[in-house]
N, C-alpha and C positions, 0 to 999 in steps of 0.2 A: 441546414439553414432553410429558412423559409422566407419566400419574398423579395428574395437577394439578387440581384442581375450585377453581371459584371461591371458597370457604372460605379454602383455602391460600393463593391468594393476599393477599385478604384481610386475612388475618395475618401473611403475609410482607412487606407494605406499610404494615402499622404502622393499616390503615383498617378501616372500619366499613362491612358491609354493606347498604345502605340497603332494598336489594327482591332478589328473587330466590333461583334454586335452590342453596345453599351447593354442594351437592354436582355440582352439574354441571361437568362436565370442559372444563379447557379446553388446548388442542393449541397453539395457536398465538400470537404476541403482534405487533399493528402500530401504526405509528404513522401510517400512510395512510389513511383511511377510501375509498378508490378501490381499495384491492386487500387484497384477504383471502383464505386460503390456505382455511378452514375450521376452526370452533369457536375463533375468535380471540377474545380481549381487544384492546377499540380503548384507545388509550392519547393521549388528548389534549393534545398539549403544548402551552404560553403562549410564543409567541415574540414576537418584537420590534414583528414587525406581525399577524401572525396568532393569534388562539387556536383552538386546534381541538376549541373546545368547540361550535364552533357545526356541525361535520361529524358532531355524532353521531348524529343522525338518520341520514344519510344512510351512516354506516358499519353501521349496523345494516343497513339497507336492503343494502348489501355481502355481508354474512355474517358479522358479527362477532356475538357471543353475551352478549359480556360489556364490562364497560366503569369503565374509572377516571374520575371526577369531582374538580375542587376548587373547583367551583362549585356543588353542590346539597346540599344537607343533608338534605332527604326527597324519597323518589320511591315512585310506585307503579306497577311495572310488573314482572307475573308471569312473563312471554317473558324477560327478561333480568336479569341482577345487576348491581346498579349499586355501586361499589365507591368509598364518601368516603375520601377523601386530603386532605390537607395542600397535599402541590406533586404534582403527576403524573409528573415527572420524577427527582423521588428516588424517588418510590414504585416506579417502573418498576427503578431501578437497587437497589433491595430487595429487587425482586426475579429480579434478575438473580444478587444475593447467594445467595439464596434456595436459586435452581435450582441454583449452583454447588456448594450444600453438598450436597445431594443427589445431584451426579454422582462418583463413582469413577476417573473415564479421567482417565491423566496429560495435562496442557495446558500445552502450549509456547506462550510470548508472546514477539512481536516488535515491536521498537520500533528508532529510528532517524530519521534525518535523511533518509535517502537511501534506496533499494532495498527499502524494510517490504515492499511487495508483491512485488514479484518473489522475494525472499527467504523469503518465508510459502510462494508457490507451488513454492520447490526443495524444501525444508525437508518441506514434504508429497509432494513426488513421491520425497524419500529414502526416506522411512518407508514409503511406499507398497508397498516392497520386503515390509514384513513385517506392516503392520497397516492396516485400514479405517482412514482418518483421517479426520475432520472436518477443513473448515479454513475460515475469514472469508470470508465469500460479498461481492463487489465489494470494496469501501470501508469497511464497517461496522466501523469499528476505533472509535466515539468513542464517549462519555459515555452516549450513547445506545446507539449501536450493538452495543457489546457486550456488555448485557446481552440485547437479543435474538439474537445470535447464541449467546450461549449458552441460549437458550432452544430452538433447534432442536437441540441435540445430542441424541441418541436412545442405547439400550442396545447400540445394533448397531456405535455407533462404538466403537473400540480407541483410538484416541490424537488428539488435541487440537494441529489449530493457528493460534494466534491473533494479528491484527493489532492492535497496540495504538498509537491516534496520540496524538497532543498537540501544539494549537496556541499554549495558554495557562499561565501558571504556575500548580501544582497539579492542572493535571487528569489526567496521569498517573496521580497518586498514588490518584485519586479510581478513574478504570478498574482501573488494577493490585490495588486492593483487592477491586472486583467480579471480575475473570477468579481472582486466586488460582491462579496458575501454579507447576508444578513446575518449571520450565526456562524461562529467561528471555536474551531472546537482543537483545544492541544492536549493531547491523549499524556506525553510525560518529557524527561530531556534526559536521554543518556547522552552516550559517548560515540555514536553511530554517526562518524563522518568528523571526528575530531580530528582525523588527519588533513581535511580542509580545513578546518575552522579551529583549530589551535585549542581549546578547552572546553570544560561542560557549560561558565556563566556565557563561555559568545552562543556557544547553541543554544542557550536560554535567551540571549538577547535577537537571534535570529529569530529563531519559533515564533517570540513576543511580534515580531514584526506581521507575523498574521493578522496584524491590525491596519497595518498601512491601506488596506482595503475593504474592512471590516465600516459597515451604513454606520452611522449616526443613528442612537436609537438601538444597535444591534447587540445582541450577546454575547459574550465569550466563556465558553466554558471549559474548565479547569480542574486539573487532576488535583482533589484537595490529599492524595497523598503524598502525591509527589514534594520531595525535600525543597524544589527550587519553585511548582506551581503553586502549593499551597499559600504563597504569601504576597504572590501578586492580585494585578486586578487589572482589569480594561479601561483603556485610555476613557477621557471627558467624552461625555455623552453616551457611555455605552453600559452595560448590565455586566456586571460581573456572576455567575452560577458554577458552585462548586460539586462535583461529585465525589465518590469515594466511598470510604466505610467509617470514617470517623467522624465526631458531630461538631466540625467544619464544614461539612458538606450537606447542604439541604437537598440533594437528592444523595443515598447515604444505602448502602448493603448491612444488611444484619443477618445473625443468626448464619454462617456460610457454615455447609458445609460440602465437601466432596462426594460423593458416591458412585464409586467404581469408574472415576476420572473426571466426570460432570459436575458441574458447579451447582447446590442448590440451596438458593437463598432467600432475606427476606428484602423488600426492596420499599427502602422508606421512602416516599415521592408526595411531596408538599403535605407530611402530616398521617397521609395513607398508605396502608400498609398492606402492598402485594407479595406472593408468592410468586418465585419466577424457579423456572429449570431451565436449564439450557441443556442443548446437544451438543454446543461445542467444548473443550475438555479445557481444564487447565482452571484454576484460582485465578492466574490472570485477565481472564475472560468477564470473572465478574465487574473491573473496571469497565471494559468495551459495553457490557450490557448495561450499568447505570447512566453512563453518556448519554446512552441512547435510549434509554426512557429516558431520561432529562429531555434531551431534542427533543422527541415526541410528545411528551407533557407540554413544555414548551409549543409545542404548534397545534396545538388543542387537541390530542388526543388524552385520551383518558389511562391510566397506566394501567389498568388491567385489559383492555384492547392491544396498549403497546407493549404489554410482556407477553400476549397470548402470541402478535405476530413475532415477537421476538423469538420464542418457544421453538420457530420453525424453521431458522437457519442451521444448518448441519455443516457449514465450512467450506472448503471450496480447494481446488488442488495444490496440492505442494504446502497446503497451509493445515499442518494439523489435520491431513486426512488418515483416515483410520479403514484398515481391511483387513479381512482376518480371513486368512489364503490357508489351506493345508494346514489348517491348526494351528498358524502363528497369525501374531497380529501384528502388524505393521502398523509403524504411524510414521507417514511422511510427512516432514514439516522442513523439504530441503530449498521453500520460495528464498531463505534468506535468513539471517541470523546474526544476532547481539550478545553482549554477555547478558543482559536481559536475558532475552526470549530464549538462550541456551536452556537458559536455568527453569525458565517454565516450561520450555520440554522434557527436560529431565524429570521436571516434579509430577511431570502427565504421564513419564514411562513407567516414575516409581508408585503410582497411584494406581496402577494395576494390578491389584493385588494379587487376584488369582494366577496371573502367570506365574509357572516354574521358574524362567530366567529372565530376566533385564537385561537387554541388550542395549547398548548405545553405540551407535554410528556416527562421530564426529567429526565433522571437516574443519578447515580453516573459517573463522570470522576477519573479513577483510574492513578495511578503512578505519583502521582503530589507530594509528599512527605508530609514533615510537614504544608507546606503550601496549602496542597488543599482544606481544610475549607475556606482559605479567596479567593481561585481562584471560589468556587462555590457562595460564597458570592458577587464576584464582579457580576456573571450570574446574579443573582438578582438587586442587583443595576442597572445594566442597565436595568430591565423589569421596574424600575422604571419611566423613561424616555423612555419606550417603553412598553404596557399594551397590553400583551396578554386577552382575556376573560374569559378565566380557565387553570390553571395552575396543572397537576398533577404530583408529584416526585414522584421518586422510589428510598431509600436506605438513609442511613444516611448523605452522603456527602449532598444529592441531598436538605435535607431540610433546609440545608442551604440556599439553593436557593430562598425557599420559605419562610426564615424568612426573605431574609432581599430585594426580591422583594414587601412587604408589599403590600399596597393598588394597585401596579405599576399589581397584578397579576390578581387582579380580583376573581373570586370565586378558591379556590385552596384544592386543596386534595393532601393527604400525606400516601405514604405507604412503609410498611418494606422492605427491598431487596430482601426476598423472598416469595411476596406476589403480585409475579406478576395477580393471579388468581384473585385476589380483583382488581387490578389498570384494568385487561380486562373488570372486573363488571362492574365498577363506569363510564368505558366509554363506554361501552353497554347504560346504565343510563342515560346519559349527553350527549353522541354527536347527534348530528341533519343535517338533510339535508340543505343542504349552508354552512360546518363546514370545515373548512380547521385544519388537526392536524399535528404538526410535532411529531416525535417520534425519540430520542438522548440521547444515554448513551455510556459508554464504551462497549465494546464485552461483557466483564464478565456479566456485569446487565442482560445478557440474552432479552434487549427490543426489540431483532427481534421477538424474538415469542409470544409476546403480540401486535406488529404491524399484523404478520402471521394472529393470532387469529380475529385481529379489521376488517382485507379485508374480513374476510371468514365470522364474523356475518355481514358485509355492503352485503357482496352478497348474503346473507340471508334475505337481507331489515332489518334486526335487528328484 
């Protein structure tokens, strides 16, 4: 934050200053009392088991300066401002309201089922072409999160862009009214979190709500492939832009094809017709890179500036990274995982052509509700019609995968969900040089650190 004294806050949070300096500045906003940047507001939040009222001692002790309470009504302490609230968690996101009204730089949000990150991170390597951008540092796309991610935006940034998730019904609507985006961007609508939201039209009706905060004036842009996006459009006053590969889409991919994982395509953008390649792997990627020339077309870049900076993103951990250790090539893609995005890591293990074997490493996909037995089941059915050469699961969803991929999987092993140490064994054991593996589960299954473990025995020679 810039400019901001504890006063402001204050009043941007609807609270009462109990002690301290109104006017003293504060830069920074956390919710950790173990890590502070400098001149922070500690910001206490009441969870389920924890209240982090009892850390503020010890976030002072950190470096923090300032601090919201909904536990004290007086204090006396001159070193620091102590700031009554209500709930500390609206108060936070009041003030995330706050800072938004105070910033100028247009701010692109993205939401979706699938791809929000990799998609936030094309989308700013577009614009990169022509403007500083800010964009969602990790994960911080939630109720929380994104009011302090828009508390780091600074005068120095140009353009804005923002992860916006949603596990539960209305909380969209609750972020999309803190971020208040010029351009609002829904990548597609699976089944990711139907165990909150009971089907795929509420997730289509959630998503849409990306608008509850989307300017007057503002854009939305839309998967024109998608079964349920292609037939919407943006509420009164705002621009509807479709992307995709079909000619729905005025910004539109032609001519795709793969080569040796990579996407490489033709990219129609208002009329003209670029060439783009990418580094990052997968067919599904060419939707994340039309968005984003669209975005960047859209905020006056020229599309052959925004496919050159596009050209230069190479992905980022746990997302589809690629190493090739002791003659095998690994591709970890264990940040999290859909029946989606299963299926385009699979199609990025089988598009390896020159590998000897195909290996798949799958874990459980969580939040899929009563039905994700048969969403792990259809994973299989397609390895039917598509035959990895060893097939190892991890966790009870996952063996679904493996009963009913049958013969489609080739030699297959099976282990408990917390028996990562055995699935590391068995591919000590089994992989070989010329072995291409993917490795893909949800976050929970923990399969980063059995992918961690497989690069460090490869650099070992095994």
């Amino acid at each position: 934050m810039e400019h901001v004294t504890a006063g402001d806050l204050a009043s941007a949070a609807g609270g009462r200053l109990l002690c301290g300096d109104p006017q003293l500045p504060i830069v920074h906003i956390s919710i950790d009392s173990r890590t502070m940047k400098g001149q922070d507001l500690f910001v206490p939040l009441i969870g389920e088991k924890v209240d982090a009222h009892r850390f503020i001692a010890q976030a002072f002790e950190a470096g923090a300066v300032a601090v919201l309470t909904s536990e004290h009504d007086e204090m006396e302490d001159p070193a620091h401002p102590w700031i009554r609230v209500e709930d500390t968690k609206k108060a936070l996101q009041d003030i995330g309201r706050y800072y938004r009204s105070r910033l100028s730089l247009p701010l692109i949000g993205i939401t979706g089922s699938v791809g929000k990150t990799t998609t936030r991170e094309m989308v700013a390597a577009a614009l990169s072409a022509k403007y500083r951008v800010y964009k969602t540092p990790g994960n911080s796309n939630s109720q929380v999160g994104v009011p302090i991610t828009l508390s780091e935006i600074t005068g120095k940034d140009e353009i804005g862009v923002l992860e916006l998730g949603m596990s539960m019904p209305g909380e969209l609507t609750v972020i999309a009214g803190i971020a208040q985006v010029d351009m609002a961007v829904i990548t597609n609508v699976g089944v990711t979190h139907i165990e909150q939201l009971g089907s795929q039209e509420n997730i289509f009706r959630e998503k849409m709500t990306i608008q509850d905060g989307l300017k007057d004036g503002g854009i939305l842009f839309l998967n024109g492939d998608d079964p349920m996006l292609k037939t919407a459009s943006a509420k009164a006053g705002c621009r509807t832009v479709f992307y995709g590969t079909g000619e729905n889409s005025s910004y539109r991919a032609e001519d795709i094809r793969i080569e040796d994982g990579f996407p490489v395509f033709t990219a129609v953008c208002a009329g003209r017709r670029v060439p783009v390649s990418l580094r990052v792997m997968g067919r599904h990627n060419v939707l994340n890179a039309m968005v984003a020339l669209a975005v960047a077309c859209e905020n006056g870049i020229s599309p052959e500036a925004a496919a050159a900076a596009l050209g230069t993103f190479a992905g980022f951990k746990n997302r589809q990274q690629i190493y090739e250790k002791g003659g095998v090539t690994v591709i970890d893609d264990t940040y999290n995982a859909s029946p989606v995005s299963m299926l385009a890591g699979l199609e990025v293990l089988l598009s390896r052509q020159q590998a000897k074997r195909h290996i798949a490493v799958l874990a459980d996909m969580k939040e899929l509700g009563p039905q994700a037995p048969e969403y792990h089941r259809q994973i299989g059915t397609w390895l039917l019609d598509h035959p990895v050469d060893i097939l190892f699961t991890l966790g009870d969803l996952a063996k679904e995968i493996e009963t009913a991929a049958g013969a489609g999987a080739g030699v297959r092993l099976h282990f408990d969900a917390d028996d990562r140490a055995g699935l590391l064994k068995a591919l000590e054991e089994n992989v070989q040089p010329g072995d291409c593996v993917l490795l893909k589960g949800s976050n929970s299954m923990k399969l980063g650190e059995v992918a961690e473990g497989l690069l460090k025995l490869l650099s070992q020679n095994m």
